[in-house]
C-alpha positions in Angstrom: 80.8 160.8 170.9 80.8 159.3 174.5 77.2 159.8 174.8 76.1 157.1 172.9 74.9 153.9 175.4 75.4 151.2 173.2 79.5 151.9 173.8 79.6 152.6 177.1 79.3 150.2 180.3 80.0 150.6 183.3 82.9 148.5 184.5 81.5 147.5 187.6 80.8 144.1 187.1 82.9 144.3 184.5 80.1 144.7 181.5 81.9 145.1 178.3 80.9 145.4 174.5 80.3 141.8 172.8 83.7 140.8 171.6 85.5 143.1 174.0 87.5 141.2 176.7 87.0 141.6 180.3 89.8 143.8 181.8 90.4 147.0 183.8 92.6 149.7 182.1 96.0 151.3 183.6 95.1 154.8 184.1 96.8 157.9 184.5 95.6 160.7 187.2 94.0 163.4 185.8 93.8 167.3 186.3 89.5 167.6 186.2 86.8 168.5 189.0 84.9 165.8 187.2 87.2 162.8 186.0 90.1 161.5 188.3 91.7 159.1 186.1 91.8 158.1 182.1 92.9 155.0 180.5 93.0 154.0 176.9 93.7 150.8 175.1 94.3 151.8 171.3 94.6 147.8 170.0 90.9 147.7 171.0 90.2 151.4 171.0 88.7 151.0 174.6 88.9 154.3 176.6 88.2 153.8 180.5 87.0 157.0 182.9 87.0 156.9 186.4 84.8 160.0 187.8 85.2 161.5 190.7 82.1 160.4 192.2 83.4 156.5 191.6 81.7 155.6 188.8 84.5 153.8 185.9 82.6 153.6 182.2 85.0 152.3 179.7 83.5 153.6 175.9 84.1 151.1 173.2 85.9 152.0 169.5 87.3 155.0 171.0 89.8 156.2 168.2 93.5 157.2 169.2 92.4 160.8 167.5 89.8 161.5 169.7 91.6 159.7 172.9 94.3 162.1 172.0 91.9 165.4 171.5 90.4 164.3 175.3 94.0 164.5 176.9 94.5 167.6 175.3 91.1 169.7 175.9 90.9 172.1 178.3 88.5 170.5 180.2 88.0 166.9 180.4 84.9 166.9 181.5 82.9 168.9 179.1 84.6 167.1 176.2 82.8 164.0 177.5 79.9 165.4 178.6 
């Protein structure tokens, strides 16, 4: 699901999806050796990851079901990966 490039930018420069408006997401800290925070938008099903190595991808028409089934798996980062 979050593998697919043509919903996924990175936020630096702020590169979004056509029609998606240019913002950051609040995120919460997260327990993961891979991710350090999450952030999800669910009136334009934007989802935001920071990684631990820096990098922040936000991944476009995220649904609340599968935002929900990533805060609940048992490890973060192989559900996105």
């Amino acid at each position: 699901m979050f593998r697919d490039p043509a919903k996924r930018a990175p936020v630096q420069g702020f590169l979004t999806s056509p029609g998606k408006e240019d913002r950051t997401l609040n995120r919460i800290l997260v327990s993961s050796s891979s991710i350090t925070s999450v952030g999800y938008d669910a009136e334009t099903e934007t989802l935001e990851i920071e990684f631990v190595g820096g990098g922040v991808y936000q991944y476009f028409d995220v649904t609340q079901a599968a935002y929900d089934a990533l805060m609940a798996a048992n490890s973060l980062g192989r559900f996105v990966n």
